[in-house]
C-alpha positions as CSV (number, residue, x, y, z in Angstrom):
1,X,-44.9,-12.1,-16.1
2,X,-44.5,-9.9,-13.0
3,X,-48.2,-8.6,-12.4
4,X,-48.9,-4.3,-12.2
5,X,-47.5,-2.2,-9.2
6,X,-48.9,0.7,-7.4
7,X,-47.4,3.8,-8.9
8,X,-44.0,4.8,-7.4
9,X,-42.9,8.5,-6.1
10,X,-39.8,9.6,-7.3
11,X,-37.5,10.7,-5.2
12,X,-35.2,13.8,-6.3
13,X,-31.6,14.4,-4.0
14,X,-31.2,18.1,-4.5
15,X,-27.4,18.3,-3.3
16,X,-24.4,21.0,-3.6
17,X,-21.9,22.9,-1.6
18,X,-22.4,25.6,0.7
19,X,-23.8,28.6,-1.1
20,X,-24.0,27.0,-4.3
21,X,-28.0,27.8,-4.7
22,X,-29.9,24.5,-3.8
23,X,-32.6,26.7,-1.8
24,X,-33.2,29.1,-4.3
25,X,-33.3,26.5,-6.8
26,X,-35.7,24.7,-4.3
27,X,-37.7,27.6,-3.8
28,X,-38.1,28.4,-7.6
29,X,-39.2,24.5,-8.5
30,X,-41.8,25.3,-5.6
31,X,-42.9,28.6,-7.3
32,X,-43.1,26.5,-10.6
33,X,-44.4,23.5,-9.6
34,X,-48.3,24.1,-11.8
35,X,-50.2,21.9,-9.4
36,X,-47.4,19.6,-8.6
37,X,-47.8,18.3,-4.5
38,X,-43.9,18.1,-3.7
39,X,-43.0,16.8,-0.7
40,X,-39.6,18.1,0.9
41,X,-37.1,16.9,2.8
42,X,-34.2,19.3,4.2
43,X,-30.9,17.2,5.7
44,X,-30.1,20.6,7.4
45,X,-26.5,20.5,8.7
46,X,-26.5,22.7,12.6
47,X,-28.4,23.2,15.2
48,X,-30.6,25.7,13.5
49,X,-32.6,25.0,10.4
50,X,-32.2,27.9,8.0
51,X,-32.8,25.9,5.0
52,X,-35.7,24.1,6.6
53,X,-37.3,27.6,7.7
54,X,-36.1,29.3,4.0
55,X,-38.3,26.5,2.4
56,X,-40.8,26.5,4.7
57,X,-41.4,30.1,4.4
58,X,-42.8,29.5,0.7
59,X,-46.6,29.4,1.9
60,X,-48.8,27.9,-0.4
61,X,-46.3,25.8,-2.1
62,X,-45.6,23.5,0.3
63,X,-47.9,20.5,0.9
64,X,-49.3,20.3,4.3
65,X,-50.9,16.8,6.4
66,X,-53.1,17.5,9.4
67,X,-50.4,17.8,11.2
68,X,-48.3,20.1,9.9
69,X,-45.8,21.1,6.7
70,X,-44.2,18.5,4.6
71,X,-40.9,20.2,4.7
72,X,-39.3,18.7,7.7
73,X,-35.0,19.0,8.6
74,X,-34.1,15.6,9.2
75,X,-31.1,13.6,9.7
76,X,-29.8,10.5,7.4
77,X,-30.8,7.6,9.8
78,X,-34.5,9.3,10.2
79,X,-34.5,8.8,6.3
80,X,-36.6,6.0,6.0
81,X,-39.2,7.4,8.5
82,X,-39.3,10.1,7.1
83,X,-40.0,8.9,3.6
84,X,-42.8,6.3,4.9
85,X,-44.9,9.3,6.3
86,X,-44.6,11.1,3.0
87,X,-45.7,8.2,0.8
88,X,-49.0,7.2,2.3
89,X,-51.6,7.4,0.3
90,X,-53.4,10.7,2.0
91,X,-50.2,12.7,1.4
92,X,-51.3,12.2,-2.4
93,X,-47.4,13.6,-3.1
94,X,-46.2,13.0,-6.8
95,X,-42.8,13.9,-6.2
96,X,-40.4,14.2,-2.7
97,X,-37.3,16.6,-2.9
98,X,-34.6,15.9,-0.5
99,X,-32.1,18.9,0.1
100,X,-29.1,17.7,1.4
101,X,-26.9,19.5,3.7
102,X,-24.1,21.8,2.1
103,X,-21.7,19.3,3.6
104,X,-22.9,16.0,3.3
105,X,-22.0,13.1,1.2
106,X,-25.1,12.8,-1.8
107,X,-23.8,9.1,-2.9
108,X,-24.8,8.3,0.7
109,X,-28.6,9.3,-0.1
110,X,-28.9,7.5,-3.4
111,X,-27.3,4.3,-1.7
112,X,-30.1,4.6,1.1
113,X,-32.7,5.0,-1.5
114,X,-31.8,2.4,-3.9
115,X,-31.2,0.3,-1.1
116,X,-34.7,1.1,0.7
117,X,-37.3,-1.5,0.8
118,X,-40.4,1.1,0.8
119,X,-42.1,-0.3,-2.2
120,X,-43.4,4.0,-3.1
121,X,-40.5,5.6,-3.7
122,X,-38.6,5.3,-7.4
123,X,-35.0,6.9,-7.4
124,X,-35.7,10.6,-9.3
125,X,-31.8,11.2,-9.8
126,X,-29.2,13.0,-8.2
127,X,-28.6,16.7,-9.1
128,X,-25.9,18.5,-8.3
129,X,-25.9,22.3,-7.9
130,X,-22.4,23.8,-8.6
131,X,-21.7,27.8,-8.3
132,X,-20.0,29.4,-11.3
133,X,-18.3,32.0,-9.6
134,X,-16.8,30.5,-6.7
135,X,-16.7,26.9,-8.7
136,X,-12.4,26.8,-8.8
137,X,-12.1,28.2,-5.0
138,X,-14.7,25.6,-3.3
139,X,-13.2,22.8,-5.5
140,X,-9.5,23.8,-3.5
141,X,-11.0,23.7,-0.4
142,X,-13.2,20.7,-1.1
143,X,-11.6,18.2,-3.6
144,X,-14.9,15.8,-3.0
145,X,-16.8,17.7,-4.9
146,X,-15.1,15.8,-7.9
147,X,-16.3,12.8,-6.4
148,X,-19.8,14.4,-5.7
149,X,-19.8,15.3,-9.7
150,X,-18.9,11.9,-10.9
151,X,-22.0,10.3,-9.3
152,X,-24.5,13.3,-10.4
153,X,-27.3,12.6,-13.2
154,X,-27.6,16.4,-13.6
155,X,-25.5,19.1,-12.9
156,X,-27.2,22.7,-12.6
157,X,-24.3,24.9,-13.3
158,X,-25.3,28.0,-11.0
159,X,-24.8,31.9,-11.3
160,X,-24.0,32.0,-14.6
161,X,-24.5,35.9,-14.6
162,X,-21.3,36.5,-12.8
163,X,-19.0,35.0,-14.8
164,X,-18.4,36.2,-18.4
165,X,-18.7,34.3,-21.3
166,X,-15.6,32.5,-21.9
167,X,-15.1,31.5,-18.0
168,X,-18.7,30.0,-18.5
169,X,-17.9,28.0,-21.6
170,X,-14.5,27.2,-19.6
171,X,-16.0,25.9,-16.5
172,X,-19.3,23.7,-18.4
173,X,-16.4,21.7,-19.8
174,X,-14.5,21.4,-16.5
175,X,-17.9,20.9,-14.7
176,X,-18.8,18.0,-18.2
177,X,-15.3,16.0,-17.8
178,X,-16.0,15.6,-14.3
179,X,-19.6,14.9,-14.6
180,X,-18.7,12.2,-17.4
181,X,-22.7,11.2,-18.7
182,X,-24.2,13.7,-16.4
183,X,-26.6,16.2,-18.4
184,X,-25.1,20.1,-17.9
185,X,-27.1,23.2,-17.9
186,X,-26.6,26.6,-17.0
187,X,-28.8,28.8,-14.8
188,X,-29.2,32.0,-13.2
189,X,-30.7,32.6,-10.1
190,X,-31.6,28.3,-9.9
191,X,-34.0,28.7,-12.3
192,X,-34.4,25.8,-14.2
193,X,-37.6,23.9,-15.9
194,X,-39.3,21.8,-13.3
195,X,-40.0,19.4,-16.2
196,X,-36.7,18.3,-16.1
197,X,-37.2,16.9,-12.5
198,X,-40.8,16.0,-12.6
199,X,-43.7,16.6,-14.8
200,X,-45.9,19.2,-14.0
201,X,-49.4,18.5,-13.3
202,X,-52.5,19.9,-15.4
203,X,-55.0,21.6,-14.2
204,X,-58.7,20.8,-15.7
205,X,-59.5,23.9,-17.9
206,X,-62.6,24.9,-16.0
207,X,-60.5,24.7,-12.6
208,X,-59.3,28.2,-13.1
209,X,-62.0,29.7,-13.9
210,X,-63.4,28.9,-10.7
211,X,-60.9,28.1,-7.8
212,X,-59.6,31.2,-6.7
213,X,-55.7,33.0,-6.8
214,X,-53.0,31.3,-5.1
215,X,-50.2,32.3,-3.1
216,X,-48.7,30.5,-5.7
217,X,-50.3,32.2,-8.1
218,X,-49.7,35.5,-6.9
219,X,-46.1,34.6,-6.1
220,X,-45.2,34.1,-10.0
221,X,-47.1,37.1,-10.8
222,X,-45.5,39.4,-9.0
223,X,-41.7,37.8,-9.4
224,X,-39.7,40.0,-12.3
225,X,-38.6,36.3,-13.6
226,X,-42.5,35.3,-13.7
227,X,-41.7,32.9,-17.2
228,X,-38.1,32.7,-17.2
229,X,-37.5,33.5,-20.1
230,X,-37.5,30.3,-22.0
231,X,-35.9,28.0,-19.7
232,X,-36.0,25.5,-22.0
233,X,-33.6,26.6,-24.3
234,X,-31.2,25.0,-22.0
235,X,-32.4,21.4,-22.5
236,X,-33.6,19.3,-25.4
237,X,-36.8,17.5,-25.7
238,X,-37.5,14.7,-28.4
239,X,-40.6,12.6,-29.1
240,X,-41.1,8.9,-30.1
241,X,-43.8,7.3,-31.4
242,X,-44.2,3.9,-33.0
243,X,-46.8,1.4,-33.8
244,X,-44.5,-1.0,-34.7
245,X,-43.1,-3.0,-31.3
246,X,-39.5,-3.1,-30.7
247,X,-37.4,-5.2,-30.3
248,X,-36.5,-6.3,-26.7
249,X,-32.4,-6.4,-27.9
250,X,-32.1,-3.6,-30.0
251,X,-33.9,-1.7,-27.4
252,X,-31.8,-2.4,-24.9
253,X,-28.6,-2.2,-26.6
254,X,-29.6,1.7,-27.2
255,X,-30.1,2.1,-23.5
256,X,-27.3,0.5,-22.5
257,X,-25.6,2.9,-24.8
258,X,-27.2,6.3,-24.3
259,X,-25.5,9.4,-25.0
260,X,-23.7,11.5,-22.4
261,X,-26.5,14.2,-21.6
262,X,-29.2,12.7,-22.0
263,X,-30.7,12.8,-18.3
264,X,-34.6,11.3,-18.2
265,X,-36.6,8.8,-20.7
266,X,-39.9,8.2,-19.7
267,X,-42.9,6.5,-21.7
268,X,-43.9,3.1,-22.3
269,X,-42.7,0.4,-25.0
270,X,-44.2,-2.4,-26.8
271,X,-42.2,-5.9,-27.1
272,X,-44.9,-7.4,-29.0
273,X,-44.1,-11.2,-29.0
274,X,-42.1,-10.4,-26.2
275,X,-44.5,-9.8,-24.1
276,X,-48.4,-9.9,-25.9
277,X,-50.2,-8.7,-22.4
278,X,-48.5,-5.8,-21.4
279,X,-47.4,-2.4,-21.6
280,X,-43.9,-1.5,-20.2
281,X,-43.9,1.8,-18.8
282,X,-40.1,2.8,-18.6
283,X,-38.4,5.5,-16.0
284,X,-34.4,6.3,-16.7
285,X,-32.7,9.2,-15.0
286,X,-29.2,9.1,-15.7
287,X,-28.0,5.6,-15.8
288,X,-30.6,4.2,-13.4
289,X,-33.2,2.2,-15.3
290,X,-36.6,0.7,-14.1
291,X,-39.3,-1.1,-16.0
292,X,-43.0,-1.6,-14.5
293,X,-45.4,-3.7,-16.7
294,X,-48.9,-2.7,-17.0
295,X,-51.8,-4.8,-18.9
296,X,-52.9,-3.7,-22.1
297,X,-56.4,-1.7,-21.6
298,X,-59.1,-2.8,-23.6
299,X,-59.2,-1.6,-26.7
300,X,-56.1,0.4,-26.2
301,X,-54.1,1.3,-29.3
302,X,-50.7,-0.7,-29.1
303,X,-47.9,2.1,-29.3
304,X,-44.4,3.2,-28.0
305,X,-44.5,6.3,-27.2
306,X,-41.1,8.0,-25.2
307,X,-39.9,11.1,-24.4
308,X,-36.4,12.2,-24.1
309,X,-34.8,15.1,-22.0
310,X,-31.6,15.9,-21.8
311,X,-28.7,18.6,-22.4
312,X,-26.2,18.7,-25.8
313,X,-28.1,16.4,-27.4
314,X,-28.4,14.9,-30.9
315,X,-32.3,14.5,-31.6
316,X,-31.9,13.4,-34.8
317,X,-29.2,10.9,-33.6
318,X,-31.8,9.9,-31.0
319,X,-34.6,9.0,-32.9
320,X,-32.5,7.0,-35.7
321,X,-31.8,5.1,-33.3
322,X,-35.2,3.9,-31.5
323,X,-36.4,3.8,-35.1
324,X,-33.8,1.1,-35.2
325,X,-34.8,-0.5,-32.4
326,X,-38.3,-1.4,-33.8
327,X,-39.1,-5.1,-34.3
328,X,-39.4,-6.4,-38.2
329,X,-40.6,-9.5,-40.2
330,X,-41.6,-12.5,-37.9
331,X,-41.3,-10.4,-34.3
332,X,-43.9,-7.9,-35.5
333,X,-46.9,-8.3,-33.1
334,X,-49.1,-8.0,-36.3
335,X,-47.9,-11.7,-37.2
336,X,-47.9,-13.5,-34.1
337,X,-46.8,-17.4,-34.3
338,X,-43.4,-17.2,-36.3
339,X,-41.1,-16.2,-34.1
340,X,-39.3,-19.0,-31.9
341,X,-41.1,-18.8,-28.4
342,X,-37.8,-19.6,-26.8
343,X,-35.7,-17.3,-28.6
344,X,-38.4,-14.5,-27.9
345,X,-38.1,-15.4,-24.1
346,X,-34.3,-15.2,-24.5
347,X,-34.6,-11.8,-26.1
348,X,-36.8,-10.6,-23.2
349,X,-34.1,-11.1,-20.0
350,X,-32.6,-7.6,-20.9
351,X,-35.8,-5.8,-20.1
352,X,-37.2,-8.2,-17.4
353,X,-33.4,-7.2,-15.0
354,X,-34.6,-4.0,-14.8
355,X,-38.4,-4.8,-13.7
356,X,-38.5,-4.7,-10.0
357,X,-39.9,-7.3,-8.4
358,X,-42.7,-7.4,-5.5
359,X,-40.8,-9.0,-3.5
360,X,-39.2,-7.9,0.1
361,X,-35.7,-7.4,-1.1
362,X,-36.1,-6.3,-5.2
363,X,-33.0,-6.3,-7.6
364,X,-32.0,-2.7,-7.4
365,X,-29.0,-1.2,-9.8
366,X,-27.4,2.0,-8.9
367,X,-28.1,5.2,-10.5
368,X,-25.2,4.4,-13.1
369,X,-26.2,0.9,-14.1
370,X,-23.1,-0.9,-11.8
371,X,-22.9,-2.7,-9.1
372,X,-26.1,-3.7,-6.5
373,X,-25.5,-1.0,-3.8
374,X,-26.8,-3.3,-1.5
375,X,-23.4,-5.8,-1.8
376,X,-21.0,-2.5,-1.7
377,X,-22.7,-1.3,1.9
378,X,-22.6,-5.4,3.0
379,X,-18.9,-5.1,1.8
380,X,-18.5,-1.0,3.9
């Protein structure tokens, strides 16, 4: 079985036309971020940086190296450089935010970083920032936004508050038939619940009882939006726990047909027979898909345990189905010996194409579970 890997950084494409909100929305996730070191990229478009300098103006909430801030305006080919710096070990980053330039091409990003061969990063998804009032005008002047929206794992449908209640509804299915799986939420002001792009760090109870105030800190305080006002009502969050393994085909049949809106899974998953030594922890945003096996600790309690985001959601639906997924009779880890080693090796190849090997050129899928984008830019 492929042996443990360093944990990966993922990597987040913050993209979206001119004026659509991707700063703000930057800029708020930044304000949010509970002890979360993001590292960001802007692909500023122009000689002058105004997104670069709008970020960077967020003191305190920017990680900083010796030698200055994170948040550096960069172009495509300086990508890769870029990303190397940011994933060494002394950045200690645990998620990287590229902003991409009002007019560039997002597909273009994701292809570089599923194609990359830094072993660090992890693909974080593609979201897609769309503004509600002007949403029909820039679509006239720019018909490759459709395009744009058909490769998005989330769409953040922005400005909400200037458009009444019926064009809102109107526009989140327009935005939802482009989109096609794509997870859709509404926002005002790009405030959205950073848990939806990364998981936000905890702080030890006794650190704030000691360390002292932020600019952070002070920053939420002050801002009239401070909690947001439930910004989770716009997204739906569901739990899994089993004892019982599952099994390797069921399991992946239920990936392979996940619901439209349903944008991350994370968690780890127990194959049992499958696989008696390790733990698979699994990252899916969108349709990309990774495995990474990890041994079993000592003495650690066998369980899968997932969690599911995502927008319009049936939880119910949801966890029917991974409680159909579990393993019975002779694949139950609890009764080791009956199952047919071959036929539990057989069962196994689903999971073991999405576990990236150490190797210098890994099998990589796309964010939507196609093609290796690797043969489609040998083929451009």
């Amino acid at each position: 079985m492929t042996p443990p890997r360093t944990p990966q950084i993922p990597v987040v494409v913050l993209a979206g036309f001119l004026g659509s909100g991707k700063t703000t929305l930057l800029n708020h996730l930044l304000r949010n971020r509970a002890g979360t070191r993001i590292g960001v990229i802007v692909n500023d478009f122009g000689a002058i940086e105004i997104d670069a300098m709008t970020v960077s103006g967020q003191v305190g909430s920017t990680v900083s190296l010796g030698n200055g801030c994170l948040c550096c305006a960069v172009d495509a080919s300086e990508l890769d450089t870029f990303l190397e710096t940011l994933t060494r070990p002394s950045a200690r980053l645990d998620v990287i935010v590229i902003e991409a330039s009002g007019l560039a091409e997002p597909q273009e990003l994701v292809r570089m970083l599923l194609a990359s061969d830094n072993p660090h990063i992890l693909y974080g998804g593609l979201v897609e920032v769309v503004d509600a009032a002007e949403f029909d005008r820039t679509r006239q002047r720019h018909p490759e936004i459709d395009r744009h929206l058909a490769v998005a794992d989330l769409v953040v449908l922005n400005k909400t508050d200037r458009v009444g209640e019926a064009e809102r509804e109107r526009l989140r299915a327009a935005v939802a038939e482009l989109s096609g799986p794509a997870a859709v939420i509404s926002a005002v002001h790009g405030r959205i619940d950073p848990e939806l792009l990364f998981d936000p760090a905890l702080r030890p109870d006794h650190e704030d009882k000691v360390r002292q105030l932020t600019f952070e800190d002070l920053l939420r305080e002050e801002a009239p939006d401070g909690h947001d006002d439930h910004l989770h009502a716009s997204y739906e969050s569901v739990d899994f726990t089993s004892d019982i393994p599952m099994d390797p085909r069921r399991f992946m049949e239920f990936l392979d047909s996940r619901p439209d809106g349903l944008y991350r899974i994370k968690g780890f998953a127990d194959f049992g027979e499958g696989d008696r030594d390790h733990t698979y922890a699994l990252h899916a945003v969108g349709r990309f898909l990774r495995f990474v096996p990890r041994p079993w600790a000592r003495g650690e309690q066998r369980l899968t345990q997932l969690v599911m985001i995502g927008a319009g959601i049936d939880a119910a639906a949801l966890s029917a189905g991974l409680a159909a997924c579990r393993a019975d009779g002779a694949e139950r880890a609890d009764e080791p010996g009956r199952a047919d080693a071959a036929e539990v090796e057989r069962a196994m190849w689903g999971v073991l194409r999405y576990v990236q090997e150490q190797a210098p050129e890994p099998e990589v899928f796309d964010a939507h579970g196609t093609a290796d984008p690797r043969e489609a830019a040998a083929e451009a």
